[in-house]
N, C-alpha and C positions, 0 to 999 in steps of 0.2 A: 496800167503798170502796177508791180504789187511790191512793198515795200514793207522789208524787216526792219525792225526797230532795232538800235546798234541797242546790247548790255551796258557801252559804256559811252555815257553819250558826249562828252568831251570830242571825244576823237575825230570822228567823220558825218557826224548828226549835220553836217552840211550837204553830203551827198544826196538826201531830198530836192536840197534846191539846186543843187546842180547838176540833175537827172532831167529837170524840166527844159534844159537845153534843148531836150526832143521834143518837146511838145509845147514849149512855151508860146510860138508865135502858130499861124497857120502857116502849112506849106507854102504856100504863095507869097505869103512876107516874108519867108524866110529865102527862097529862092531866086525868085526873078532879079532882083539888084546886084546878085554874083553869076549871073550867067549873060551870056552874051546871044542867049536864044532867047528868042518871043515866048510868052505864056503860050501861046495854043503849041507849038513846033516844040516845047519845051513838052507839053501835056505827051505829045505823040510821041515822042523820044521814050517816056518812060511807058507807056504801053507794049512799045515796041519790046524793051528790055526786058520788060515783064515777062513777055510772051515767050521771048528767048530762054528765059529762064526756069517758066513753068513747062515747056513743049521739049525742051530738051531731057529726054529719058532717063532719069537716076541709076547709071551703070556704070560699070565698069569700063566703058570704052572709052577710050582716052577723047577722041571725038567730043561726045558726046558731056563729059563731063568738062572738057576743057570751053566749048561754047557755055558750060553755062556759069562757070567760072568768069569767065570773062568777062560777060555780062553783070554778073551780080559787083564785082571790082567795080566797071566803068559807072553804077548806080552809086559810086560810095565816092566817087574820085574829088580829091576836095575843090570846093568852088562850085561844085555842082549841086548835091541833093547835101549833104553835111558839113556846108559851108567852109569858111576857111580856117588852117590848122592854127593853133594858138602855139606861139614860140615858148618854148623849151631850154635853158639850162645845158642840158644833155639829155642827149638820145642814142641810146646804145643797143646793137643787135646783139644778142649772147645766148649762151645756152647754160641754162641751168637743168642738174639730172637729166643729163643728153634732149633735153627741148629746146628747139628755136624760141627765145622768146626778146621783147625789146622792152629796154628800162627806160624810162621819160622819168625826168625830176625838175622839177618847174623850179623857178628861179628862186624864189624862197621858199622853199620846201620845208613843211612842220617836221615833227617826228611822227612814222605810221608810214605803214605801206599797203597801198590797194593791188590784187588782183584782178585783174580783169579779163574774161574769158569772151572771143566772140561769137556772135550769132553764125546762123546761115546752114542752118537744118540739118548738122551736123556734116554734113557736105559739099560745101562752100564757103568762102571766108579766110581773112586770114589778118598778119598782119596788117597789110597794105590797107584792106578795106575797112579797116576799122582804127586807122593811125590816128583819123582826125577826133575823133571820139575819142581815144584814151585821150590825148592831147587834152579836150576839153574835161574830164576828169580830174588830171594832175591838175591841169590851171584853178580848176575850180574848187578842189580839195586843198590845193594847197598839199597835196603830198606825191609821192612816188608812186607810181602805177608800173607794174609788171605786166604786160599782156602776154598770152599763153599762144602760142603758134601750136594744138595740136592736132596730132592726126586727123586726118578727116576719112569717114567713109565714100563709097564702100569700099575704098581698098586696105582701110585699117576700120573692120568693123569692132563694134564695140568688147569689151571695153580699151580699147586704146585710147580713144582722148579721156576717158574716165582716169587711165592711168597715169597720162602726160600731165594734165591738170593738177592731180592730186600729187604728184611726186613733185613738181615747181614747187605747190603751195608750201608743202613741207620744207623744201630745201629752202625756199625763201622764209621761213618760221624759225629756219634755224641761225638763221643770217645774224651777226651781231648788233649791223645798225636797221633792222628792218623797222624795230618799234612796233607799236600793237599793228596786226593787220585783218582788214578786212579783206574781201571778198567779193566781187559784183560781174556779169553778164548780161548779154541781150537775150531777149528769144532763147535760145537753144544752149547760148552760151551762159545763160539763167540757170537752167535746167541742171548742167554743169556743176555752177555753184554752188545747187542748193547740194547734188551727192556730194560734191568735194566736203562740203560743210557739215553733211551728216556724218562723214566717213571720219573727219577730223577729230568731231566730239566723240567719236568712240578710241580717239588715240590712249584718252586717259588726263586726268586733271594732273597729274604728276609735271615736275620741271620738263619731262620729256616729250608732253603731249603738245600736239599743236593745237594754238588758241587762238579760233578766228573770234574777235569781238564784234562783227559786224555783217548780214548776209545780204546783198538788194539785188533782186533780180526781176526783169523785165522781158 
């Protein structure tokens, strides 16, 4: 996993340690005590999904993209592979600059707001399958997290989630009570972050520009 150092390290210099959510334990201690399947039925379940997800064709066919949608969700579904979701304050579905996105604010919430963009090869993924994850973010920051619901290919090829992302961060930047914000993704939704973050620092150091203090992507 590759990790930016925040400029101001007050802020979210926590998100190191609570990125290792992911990899703190092994799959197997993480897993098996919240599933109600055996380790081996449990191993063959995710081969299976795997399969479904790599064997199904990246098109346009609703078929086709809908099987593997399906599968990639049923891999995230909490209790299963990303354990169980950490309670929440509020949790709100809204849109900001015409995007589907949901606000989480954990119960004592600092000042500062994370975005967070998901994985899933730019074709997969969404809210749903990444709920429990931002959840463990806010909880563990201790602040707001925004996740990005954007377009997905191929039927909105790029730059569309380039621009759903980047137009959130901004309207969330302009926000009165956002507080400094950072930035973070998985995989693909990494990738995301790091152009939303390049495109930012060319807004301009002026009142006007937006200032991420912080980029991790994974």
């Amino acid at each position: 996993m590759t990790r930016h150092h925040c400029r101001q390290p007050g802020l979210l210099s926590c998100l190191d340690v609570q990125l290792q959510v992911q990899t703190s334990r092994s799959v197997d201690d993480r897993l098996y005590p919240t599933t109600q399947m055996g380790a081996l039925s449990w191993k063959f379940e995710l081969i299976r999904l795997a399969g479904l997800i790599n064997a199904s064709p990246l098109s346009a066919e609703p078929a086709a993209l809908a099987t593997r949608r399906a599968a990639f969700r049923k891999t995230t579904r909490p209790g299963w592979l990303m354990g169980r979701p950490a309670p929440m304050r509020d949790v709100v579905d809204s849109e900001i600059a015409g995007v589907l996105v949901r606000r989480y604010t954990p119960a004592e919430a600092l000042r500062g707001t994370l975005i967070f963009i998901h994985g899933g090869g730019f074709a997969v993924g969404c809210l749903e399958s990444h709920d429990v994850l931002s959840r463990a973010l806010a909880a563990g920051t201790r602040r707001r997290v925004v996740s990005v619901d954007y377009r997905l290919a191929p039927e909105h090829p790029y730059p569309a989630a380039v621009s759903d992302c980047l137009a959130v961060t901004r309207a969330v930047a302009a926000e009165s009570g956002a507080g400094p914000l950072a930035i973070c993704g998985d995989s693909a939704g990494g990738n995301l972050a790091a152009v939303v973050t390049n495109a930012c620092a060319a807004d301009g150091d002026g009142e006007s520009g937006t200032k991420i203090i912080a980029q991790v992507g994974g």
